[in-house]
N, C-alpha and C positions, 0 to 999 in steps of 0.2 A: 683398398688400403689395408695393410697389411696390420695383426693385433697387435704389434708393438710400436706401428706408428699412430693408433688409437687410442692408445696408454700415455703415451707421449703427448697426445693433441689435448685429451681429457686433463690431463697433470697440467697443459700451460692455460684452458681453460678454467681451472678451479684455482691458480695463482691470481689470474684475472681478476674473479671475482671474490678472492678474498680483498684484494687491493681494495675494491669498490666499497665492499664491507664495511672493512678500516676506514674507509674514508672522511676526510671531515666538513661541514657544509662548505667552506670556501673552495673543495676541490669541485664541487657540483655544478654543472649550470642548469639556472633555473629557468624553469617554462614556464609562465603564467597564461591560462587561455582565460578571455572572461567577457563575460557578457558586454555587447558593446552599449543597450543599453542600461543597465544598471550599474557596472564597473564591476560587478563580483564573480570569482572565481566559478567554473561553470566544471564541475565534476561530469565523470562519464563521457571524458571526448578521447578517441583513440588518437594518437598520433603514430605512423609505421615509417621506417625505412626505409630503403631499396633494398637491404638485405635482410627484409623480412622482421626485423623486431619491432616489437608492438608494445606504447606505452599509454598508459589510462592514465587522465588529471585524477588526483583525488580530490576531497571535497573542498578544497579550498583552489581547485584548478591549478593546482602545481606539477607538473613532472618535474624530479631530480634528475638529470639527464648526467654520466658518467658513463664513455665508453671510451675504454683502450685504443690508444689511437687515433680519436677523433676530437682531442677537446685542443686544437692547434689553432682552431681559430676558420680551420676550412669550413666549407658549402658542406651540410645535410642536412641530406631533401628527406620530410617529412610530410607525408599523404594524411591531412587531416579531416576529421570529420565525427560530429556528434549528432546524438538522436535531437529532432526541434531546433537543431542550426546550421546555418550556412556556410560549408565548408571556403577557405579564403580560393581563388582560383591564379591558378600558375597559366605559365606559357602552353600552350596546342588544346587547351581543353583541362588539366591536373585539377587537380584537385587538395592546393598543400600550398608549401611553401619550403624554401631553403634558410635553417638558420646555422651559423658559427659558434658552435659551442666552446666556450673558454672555460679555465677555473674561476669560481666567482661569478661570471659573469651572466647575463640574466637578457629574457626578453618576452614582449608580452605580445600576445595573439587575440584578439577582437572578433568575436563573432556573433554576427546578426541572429538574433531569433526568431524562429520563425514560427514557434506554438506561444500561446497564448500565458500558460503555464510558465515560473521559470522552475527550473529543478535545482535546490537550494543545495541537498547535500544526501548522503546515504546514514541513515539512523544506525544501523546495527552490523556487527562482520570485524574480521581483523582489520588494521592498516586506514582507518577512517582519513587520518589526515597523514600517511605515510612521509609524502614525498615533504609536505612542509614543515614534518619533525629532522628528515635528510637536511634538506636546504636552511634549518638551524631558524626558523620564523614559529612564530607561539602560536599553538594551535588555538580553538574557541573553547573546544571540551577538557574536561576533566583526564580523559582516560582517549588518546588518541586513537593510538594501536592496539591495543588489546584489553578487552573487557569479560572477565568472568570465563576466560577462554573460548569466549563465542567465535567462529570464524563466519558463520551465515544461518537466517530466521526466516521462516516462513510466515505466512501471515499474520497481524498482531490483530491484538483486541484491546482496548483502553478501557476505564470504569475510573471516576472522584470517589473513592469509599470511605469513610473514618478519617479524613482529613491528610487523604494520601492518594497521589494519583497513582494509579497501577497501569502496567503494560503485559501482556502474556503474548507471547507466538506460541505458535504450532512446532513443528520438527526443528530443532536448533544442533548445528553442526558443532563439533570443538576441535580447536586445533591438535590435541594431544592423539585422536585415532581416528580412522575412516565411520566408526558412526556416532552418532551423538545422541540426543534423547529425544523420544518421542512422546512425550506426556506435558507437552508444555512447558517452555519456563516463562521465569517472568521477573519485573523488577519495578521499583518505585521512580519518580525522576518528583520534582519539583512540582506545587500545583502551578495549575495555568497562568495565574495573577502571576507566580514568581519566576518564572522562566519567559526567555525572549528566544520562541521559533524560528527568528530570523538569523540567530546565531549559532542556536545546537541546542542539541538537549542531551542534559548530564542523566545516567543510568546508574542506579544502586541494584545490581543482581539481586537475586535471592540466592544464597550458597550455603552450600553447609558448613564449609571452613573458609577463611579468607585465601583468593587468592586459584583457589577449587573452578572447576567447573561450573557450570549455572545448572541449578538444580531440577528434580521433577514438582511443576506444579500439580498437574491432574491427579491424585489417588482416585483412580474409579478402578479398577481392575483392569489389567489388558492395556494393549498399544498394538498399533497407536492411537493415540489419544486428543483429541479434538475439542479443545473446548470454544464458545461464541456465544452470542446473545445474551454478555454479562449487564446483568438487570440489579439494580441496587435499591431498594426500598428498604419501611421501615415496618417494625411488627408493632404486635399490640400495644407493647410497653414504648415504642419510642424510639428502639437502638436500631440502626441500621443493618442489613442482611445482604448480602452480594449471595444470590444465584446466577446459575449461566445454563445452557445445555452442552453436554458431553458426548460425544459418541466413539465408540470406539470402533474401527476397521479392520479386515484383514488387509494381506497384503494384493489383492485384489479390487481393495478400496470398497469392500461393501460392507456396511455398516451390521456389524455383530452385536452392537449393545447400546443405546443409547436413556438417553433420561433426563434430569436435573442434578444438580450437583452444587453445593454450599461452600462458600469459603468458610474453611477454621480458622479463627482470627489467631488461638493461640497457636497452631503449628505454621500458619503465612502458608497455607494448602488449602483445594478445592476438591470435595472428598464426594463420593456418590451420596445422592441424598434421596432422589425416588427414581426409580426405572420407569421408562416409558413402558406401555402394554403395546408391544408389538414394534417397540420402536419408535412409536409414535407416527406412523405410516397412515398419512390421510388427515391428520389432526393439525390444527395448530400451535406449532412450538415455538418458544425464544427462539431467534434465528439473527444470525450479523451481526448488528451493531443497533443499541439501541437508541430511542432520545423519549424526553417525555415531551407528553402533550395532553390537554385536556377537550373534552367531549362537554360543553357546559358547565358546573359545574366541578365536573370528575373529574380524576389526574386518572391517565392512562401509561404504560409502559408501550408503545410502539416500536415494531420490527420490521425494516424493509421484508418487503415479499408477502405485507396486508396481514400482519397479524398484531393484534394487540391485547394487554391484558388490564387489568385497574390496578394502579401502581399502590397497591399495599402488599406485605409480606403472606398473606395466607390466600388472596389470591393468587400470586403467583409465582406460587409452590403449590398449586393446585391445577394440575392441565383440564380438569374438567372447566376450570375458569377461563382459558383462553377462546378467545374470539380470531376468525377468519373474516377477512372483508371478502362476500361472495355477492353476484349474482343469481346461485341455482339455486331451487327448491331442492325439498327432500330427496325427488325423483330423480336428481340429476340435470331439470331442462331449465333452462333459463327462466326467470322469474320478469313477464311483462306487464304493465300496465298500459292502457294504450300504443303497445306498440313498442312502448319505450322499457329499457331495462329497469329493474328496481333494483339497486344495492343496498346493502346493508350487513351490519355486524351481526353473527350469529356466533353462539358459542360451540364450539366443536365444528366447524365445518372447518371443509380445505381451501383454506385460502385462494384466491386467484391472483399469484403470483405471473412471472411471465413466462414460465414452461406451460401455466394451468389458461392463461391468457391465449398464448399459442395453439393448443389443444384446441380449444372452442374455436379460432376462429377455424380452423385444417379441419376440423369437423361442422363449420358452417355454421355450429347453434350460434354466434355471435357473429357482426359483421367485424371487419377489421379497423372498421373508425369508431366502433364501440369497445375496442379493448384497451386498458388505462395502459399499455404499453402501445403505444403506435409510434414509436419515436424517428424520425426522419432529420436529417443531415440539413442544419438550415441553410446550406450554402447549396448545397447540390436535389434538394427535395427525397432522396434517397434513403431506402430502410436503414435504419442501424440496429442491427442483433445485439441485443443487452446480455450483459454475460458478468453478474455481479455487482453493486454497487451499495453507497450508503444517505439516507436520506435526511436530511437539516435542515432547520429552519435559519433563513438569512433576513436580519432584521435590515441589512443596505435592502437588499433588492426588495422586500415585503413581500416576500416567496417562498415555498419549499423549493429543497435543491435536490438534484442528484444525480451524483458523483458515480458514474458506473464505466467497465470497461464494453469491449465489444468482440464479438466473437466473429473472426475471417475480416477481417478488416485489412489495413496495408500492410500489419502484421497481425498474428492468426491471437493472441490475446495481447497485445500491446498498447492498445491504443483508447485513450481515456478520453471521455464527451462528459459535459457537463448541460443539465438541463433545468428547466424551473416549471411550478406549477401550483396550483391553487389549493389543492391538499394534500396531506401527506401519500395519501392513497392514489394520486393522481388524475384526471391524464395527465401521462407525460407525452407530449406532441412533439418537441422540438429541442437538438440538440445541438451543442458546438463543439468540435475536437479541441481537447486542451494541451493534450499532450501527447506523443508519439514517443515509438520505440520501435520503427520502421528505417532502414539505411539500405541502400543496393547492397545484397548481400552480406545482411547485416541481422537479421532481425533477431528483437528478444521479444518475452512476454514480460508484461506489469500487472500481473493478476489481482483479486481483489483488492481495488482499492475501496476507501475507505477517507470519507471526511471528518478531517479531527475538530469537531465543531466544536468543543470547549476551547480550541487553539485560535479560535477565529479573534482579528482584532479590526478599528474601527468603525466598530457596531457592524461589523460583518463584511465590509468593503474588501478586507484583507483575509483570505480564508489559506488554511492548506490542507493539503493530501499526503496520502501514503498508499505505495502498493509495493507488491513481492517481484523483484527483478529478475528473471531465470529466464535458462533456455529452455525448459521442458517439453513447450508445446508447441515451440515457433519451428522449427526447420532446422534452428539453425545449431549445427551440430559442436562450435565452439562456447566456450564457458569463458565469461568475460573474467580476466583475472580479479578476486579480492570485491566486484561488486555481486559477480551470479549469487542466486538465493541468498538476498539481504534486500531488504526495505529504501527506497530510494523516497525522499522527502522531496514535496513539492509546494510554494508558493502562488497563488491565483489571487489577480484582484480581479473582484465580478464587475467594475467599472468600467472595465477596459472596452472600448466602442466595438471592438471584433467580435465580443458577444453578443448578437442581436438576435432578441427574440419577440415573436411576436405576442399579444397576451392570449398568454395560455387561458386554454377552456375553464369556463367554472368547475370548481372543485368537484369530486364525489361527497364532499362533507362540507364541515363548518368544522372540525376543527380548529385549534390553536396552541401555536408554542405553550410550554410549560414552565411557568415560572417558578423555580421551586421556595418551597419556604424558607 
């Protein structure tokens, strides 16, 4: 084609789509895809063409559908399909359906699910409820489209502090340039009693001017900047204290400086407050996500990955106070009595996490039904590699939970299992996949996820999740429009008969949930 009939093509392409631009909702026809059974809009379903265009429901399951030429009322075929549902089936084997796009005009698509999970909606990122601001129907949120010029968040952390619930991610994209901040941001939403999960959740950035970009939380030195394991107790006198650990990386992802780090209440910042010696390499740190629980009658700060500290302010801001739940002696060898292992919290030891779980049994000092990760596929009897998770107490089921992904699974970090067991420490024996992010040549990751156990409602029957959406690690070399790196929000009731689990082993402990005062 010659360059003046690509000047030509281009000039009647961008007339196109300024028409669509301008357009107003009664020229749009709306998609509705939704759950067949709940009735609600089911985000993250592709729908494609034959000539190759690709549109994503947002979170209320809407596509605006406007294309030049096509809204007459004729047959387009649409290749449907989303992660956890049952694509509808056409004639010879498809996978789709044919609809008749008009002005106005509207139609809804039903689809089965088939994970346990439903996936309610995407927290954070431009264009949340895009197509239902198009199609002229009132979003749930405050701030549909665009929030603090966020376009996409990496991992989040949550903490109740002073009478504010906080949120913080990791690396946050902005729409104004290709990079955006690495030191954290973060923002306040509504406490838990006053917010309804099942609808949305409103976000107050943190900015320096209205309107601005969402600002840096982390002041530690250097980026990027890593903060988790935000711990809220209370000090001598009474007032609350939010620590977390910080670390900072190169761009080879290894960890150049790490430590504890304090929130300033008067700058609404998380500033370095003590360096780890060495990094903190081999000790027990804040780590993930925390919850309390008590050991008799102590209040304890517990961290997935077997570390816990006494939930007041000058233990822990004290690493020499942190405790490792281990099996070994001083020596390194497993710690037997009769045969059998002796666990127990010691202070400064390394944890026996499931990289540390792993280790022992590849080197044999443990057997592999002795290690509190042995977690197996209850449907298929099958290992599942744990690759991340967070652990809560659920007052429905009268069990610790946890909510972890898995690594090489039907996509390489996409796919979410839910487990129960007698202590927080575990064993974890037995898991059920909740949710997927697996499609023939499809796949993404959902990396750590994370249960927002203050979110949980019906004494726990009704729980949800949050993980990070991207392709990073999956294969798959496309970036899903407006959802890649942002937060996809999930819905689980643990009632549901497809979770069946056997009763899990007695505890490593006696713990118990913590009630706070």
């Amino acid at each position: 084609m010659l360059p003046t009939q690509l000047i030509a093509r281009a000039a009647l392409l961008l007339v196109a789509l300024a028409a669509v631009a301008r357009a107003t909702p009664q020229e749009y026809f709306g998609i509705h895809v939704v759950d067949e059974q709940t009735g609600r809009g089911v985000p993250l379903v592709y729908l494609r063409t034959t000539f190759h265009a690709e549109y994503v429901t947002d979170s209320n399951g809407y596509v605006a559908f406007l294309e030049p030429g096509l809204m007459d009322g004729r047959d387009v075929w649409f290749d449907i399909a989303s992660y956890g549902y049952e694509s509808p089936s056409g004639a010879f084997g498809s996978k789709g359906m044919a609809l008749r796009p008009t002005p106005g005009g509207g139609a809804e698509i039903k689809l089965k699910r088939q994970m346990i999970a439903e996936r309610l909606y995407r927290l954070t990122g431009y264009g949340i409820y895009r197509d239902t601001v198009l199609l002229g129907k009132t979003p749930p949120i405050r701030e549909p489209l665009l929030s603090a010029q966020v376009t996409g968040q990496d991992t989040v952390q949550t903490a109740i502090y002073r009478d504010r619930m906080l949120w913080f991610w990791q690396d946050t994209d902005r729409i104004g340039f290709t990079l955006g901040c690495f030191s954290m941001t973060g923002a306040t939403s509504a406490l838990p009693g006053d917010l309804d999960p099942q609808r949305g959740i409103d976000f107050t950035y943190f900015v320096n001017k209205p309107g601005e970009f969402a600002r840096a939380m982390a002041q530690v030195g250097g980026q990027p900047a890593w903060i988790d394991g935000l711990t809220v107790v209370k000090d001598s006198a009474g007032g609350e204290k939010l620590l977390a650990r910080y670390a900072v990386v190169n761009h080879e992802m290894v960890t150049q400086d790490a430590g504890l780090c304090l929130y300033n209440d008067a700058k609404d910042v998380l500033e370095k407050y003590k360096p780890f010696v060495n990094r903190g390499q081999g000790q027990p740190t804040p780590r993930g996500h925390a919850i309390a629980i008590r050991d008799g009658q102590d209040r304890y700060i517990y961290y997935p990955g077997n570390v816990r500290v006494k939930a007041d302010f000058e233990s822990a801001s004290d690493l020499s106070k942190y405790e490792g739940f281990t099996c070994l002696g001083d020596d390194g060898q497993p710690n037997r009595q009769d045969g059998k292992l002796v666990w127990a919290w010691v202070r400064g030891a390394r944890p026996i996490d499931v990289s540390a779980a792993n280790e022992l049994v590849r080197r044999k000092l443990i057997d592999a039904a002795e290690s509190p990760f042995r977690i197996v596929d209850a449907l298929t009897g099958k290992p599942v590699k744990m690759a991340g998770g967070s652990v809560a107490w659920n007052a429905h089921l009268k069990k610790w939970t946890l909510l972890f992904g898995q690594t090489g699974g039907d996509s390489y970090l996409g796919e979410l299992w839910f487990s129960v067991a007698n202590s927080p420490e575990g064993p974890w024996t037995v898991a059920c996949k909740v949710a997927t992010h697996a499609m023939p040549k499809n796949n993404n990751d959902c990396y750590n996820p994370v249960q927002h156990d203050e979110l949980q409602r019906e004494d726990g029957r009704v729980i949800y999740f949050s993980g990070t959406f991207v392709n990073t690690f999956s294969g798959n070399a496309a970036k899903t429009p407006y959802y890649d790196y942002n937060n996809l929000f999930y819905r689980l009731d643990v009632s549901d008969p497809r979770l069946k689990f056997p009763d899990p082993p007695p505890g490593r402990t006696r713990e118990t949930p913590d009630q706070k005062p």
